[in-house]
C-alpha positions in Angstrom: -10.3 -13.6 26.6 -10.7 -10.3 25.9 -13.4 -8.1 24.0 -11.7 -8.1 20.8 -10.9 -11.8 20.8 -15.0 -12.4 21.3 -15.4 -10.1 18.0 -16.4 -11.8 14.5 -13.7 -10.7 12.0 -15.7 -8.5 9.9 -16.0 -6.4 13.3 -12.9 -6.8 14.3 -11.7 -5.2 11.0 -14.3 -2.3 11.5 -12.7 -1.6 14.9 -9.1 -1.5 13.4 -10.4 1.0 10.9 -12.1 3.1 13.0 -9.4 3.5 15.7 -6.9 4.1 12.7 -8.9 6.4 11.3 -9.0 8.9 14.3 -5.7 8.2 14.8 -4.9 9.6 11.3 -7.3 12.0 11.4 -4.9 13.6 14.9 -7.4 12.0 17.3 -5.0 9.9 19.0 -4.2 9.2 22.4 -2.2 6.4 23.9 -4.5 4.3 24.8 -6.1 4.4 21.0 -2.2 2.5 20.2 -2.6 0.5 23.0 -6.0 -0.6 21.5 -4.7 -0.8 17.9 -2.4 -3.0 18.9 -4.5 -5.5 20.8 -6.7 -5.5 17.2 -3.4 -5.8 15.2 -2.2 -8.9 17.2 -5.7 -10.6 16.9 -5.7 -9.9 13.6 -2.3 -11.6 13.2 -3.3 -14.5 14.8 -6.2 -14.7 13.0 -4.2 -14.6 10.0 -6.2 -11.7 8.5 -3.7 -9.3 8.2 -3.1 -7.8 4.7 -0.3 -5.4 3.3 -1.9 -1.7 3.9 -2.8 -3.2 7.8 0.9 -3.9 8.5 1.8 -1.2 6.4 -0.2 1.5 8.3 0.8 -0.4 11.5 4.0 0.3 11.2 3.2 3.9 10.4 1.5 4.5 14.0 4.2 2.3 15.7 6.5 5.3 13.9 4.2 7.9 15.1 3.9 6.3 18.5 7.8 6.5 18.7 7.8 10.3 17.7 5.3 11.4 20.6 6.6 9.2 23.2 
C-alpha cells in the first residue's frame, strides 16, 4: 500500500492540488507527474474524480508529452 493509498480523501485531494499547482505554476519535474499520477489513479479508484481533475490531468499528461 502506498503513502497515498493510507491518505483520507480530503488529503489526498490537497496533495493533488498542491503538486498541480507547482506544476502550473513551472515547478515541475518528472517525478511531480509521476506523483500526480499515483494521486490521480487513487482518486479514480476512489471514485472522487470530478470534471476540472480529469480535465487538468489531461493537461499535464499533454505537457508531460511536450517535455519528454
Amino acid at each position: 500500500m502506498t503513502f497515498y493509498e493510507k491518505l483520507p480523501n480530503d488529503l489526498l485531494i490537497a496533495f493533488y492540488n498542491e503538486v498541480n499547482k507547482n506544476i502550473h505554476n513551472g515547478v515541475s519535474t518528472k517525478k511531480m507527474y509521476y506523483e500526480l499520477g499515483i494521486i490521480y489513479s487513487i482518486m479514480s479508484q476512489r471514485g472522487i474524480m470530478n470534471q476540472s481533475c480529469k480535465e487538468e490531468a489531461n493537461d499535464v499528461q499533454t505537457m508531460e508529452n511536450y517535455s519528454a
